[in-house]
C-alpha positions in Angstrom: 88.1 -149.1 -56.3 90.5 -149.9 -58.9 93.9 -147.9 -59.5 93.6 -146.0 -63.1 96.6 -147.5 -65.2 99.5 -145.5 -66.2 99.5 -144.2 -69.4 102.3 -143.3 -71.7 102.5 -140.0 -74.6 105.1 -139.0 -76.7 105.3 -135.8 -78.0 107.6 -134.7 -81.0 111.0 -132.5 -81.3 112.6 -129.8 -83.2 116.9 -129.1 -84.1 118.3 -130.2 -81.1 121.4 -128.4 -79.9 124.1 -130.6 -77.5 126.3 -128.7 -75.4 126.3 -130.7 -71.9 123.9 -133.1 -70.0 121.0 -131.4 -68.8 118.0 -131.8 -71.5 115.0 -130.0 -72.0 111.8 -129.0 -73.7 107.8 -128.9 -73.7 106.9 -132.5 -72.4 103.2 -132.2 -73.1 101.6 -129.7 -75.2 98.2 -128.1 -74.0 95.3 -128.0 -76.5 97.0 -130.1 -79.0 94.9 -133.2 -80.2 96.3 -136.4 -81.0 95.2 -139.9 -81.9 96.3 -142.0 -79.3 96.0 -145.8 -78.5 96.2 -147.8 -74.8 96.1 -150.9 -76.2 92.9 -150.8 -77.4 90.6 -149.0 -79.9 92.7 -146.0 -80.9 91.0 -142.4 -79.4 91.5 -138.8 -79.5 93.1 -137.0 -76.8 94.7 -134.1 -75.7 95.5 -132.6 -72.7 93.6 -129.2 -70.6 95.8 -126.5 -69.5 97.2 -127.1 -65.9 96.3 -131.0 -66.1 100.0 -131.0 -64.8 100.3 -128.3 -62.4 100.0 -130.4 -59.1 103.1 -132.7 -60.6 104.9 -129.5 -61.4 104.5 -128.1 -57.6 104.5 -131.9 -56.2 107.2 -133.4 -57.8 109.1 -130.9 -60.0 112.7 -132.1 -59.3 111.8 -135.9 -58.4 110.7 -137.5 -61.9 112.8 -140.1 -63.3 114.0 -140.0 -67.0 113.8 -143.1 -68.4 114.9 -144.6 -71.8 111.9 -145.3 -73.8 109.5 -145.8 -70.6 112.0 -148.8 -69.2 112.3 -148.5 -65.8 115.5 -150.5 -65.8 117.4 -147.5 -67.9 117.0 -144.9 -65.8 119.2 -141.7 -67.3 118.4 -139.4 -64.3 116.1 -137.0 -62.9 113.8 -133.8 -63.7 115.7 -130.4 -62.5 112.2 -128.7 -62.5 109.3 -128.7 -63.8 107.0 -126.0 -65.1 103.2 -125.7 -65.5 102.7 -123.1 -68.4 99.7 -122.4 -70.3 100.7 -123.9 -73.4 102.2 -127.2 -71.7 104.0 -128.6 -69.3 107.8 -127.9 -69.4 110.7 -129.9 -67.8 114.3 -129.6 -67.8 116.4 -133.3 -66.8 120.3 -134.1 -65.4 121.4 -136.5 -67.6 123.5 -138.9 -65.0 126.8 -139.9 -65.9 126.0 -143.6 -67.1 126.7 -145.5 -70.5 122.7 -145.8 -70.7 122.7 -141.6 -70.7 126.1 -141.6 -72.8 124.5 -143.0 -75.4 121.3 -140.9 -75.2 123.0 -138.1 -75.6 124.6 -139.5 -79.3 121.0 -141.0 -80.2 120.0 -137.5 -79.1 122.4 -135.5 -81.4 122.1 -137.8 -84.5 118.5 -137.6 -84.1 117.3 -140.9 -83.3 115.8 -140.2 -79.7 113.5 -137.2 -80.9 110.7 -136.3 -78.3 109.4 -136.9 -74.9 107.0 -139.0 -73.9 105.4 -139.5 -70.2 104.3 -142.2 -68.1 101.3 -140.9 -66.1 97.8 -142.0 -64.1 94.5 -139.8 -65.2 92.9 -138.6 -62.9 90.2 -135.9 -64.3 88.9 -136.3 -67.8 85.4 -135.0 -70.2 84.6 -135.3 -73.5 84.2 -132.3 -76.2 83.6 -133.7 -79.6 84.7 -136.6 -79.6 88.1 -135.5 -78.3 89.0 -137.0 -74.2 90.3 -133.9 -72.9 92.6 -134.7 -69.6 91.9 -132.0 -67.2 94.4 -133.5 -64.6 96.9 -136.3 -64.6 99.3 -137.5 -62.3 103.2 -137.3 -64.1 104.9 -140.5 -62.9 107.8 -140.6 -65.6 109.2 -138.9 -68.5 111.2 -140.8 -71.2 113.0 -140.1 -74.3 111.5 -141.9 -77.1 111.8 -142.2 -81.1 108.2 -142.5 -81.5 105.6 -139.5 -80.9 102.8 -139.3 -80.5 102.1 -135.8 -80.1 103.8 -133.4 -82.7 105.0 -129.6 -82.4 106.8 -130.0 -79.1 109.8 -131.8 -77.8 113.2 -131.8 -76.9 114.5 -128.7 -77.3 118.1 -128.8 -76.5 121.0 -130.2 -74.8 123.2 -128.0 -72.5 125.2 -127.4 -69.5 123.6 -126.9 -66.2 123.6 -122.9 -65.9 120.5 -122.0 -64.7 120.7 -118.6 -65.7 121.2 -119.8 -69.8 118.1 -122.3 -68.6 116.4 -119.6 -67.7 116.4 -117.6 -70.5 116.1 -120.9 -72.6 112.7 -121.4 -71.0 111.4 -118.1 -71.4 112.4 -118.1 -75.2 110.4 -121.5 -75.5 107.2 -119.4 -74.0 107.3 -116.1 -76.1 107.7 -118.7 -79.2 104.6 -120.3 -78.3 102.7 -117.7 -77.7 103.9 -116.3 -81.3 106.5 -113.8 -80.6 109.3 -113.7 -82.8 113.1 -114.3 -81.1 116.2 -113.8 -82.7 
């Protein structure tokens, strides 16, 4: 049996707000279709509800952040991670490193604007033409310039209160679901 290769998406970013070191967002958006290439003839994909749940439970504060999916720029390590049903939703401690130093300003000016994850499939069908993922393994999440999936991202920048992360992650689930914030 052969090992399934790991597979790398990016997904985009809105205003980004930086206030600290810890950095957060949607990494992977659920029923969002995108056309995506391994290399090979380019495909459309997009990714089930819960195709990430077992990495959220598994290994929700144990996923590296990596610069643009090198493993030899490591700039530190998931918080948590949450399974929701509109995508999969991290939270990362930047560490205090020149490689996450300067993140953080390619961050702020814009220039490092989305996620993108490192991960093994696992469970996958086909609905029109579209590979839908209904489970993957997470191995990594990097910061990347590139997306490939649009509408979610980075959302912000701040200081590790977990209380203020909290309510950060809540507001990021009433806005997808629609409901107005102010």
């Amino acid at each position: 049996m052969t090992k399934a290769p790991i597979l790398r998406r990016a997904v985009g970013f809105a205003d980004v707000e930086v206030t600290g070191r810890t950095v957060y967002g949607v990494l992977v958006p659920y029923g969002t279709t995108a056309e995506v290439s391994d290399g090979g003839p380019s495909y459309r994909e997009q990714f089930a509800p819960g195709a990430f749940a077992r990495s959220a439970r598994e290994r929700g504060d144990r996923t590296p952040l990596f610069h643009s999916h090198d493993s030899g720029r490591v700039l530190g390590r998931s918080i948590e991670l949450r399974d929701q049903p509109h995508g999969l939703e991290g939270s990362f401690a930047l560490s205090k490193t020149r490689d996450s130093d300067d993140a953080l300003e390619l961050i702020k000016d814009g220039a490092l604007a989305a996620f993108s994850v490192g991960f093994r499939p696992i469970r996958k069908h086909t609905r029109d033409g579209v590979t839908v993922r209904s489970e993957a393994a997470l191995r990594e999440v990097s910061l990347t310039a590139v997306p490939a999936y649009a509408g979610a991202g980075i959302e912000g920048v701040r200081s590790l209160d977990l209380y203020d992360h909290t309510r950060r992650l809540r507001r990021i689930q009433l806005l997808a679901r629609g409901v107005h914030i102010q």
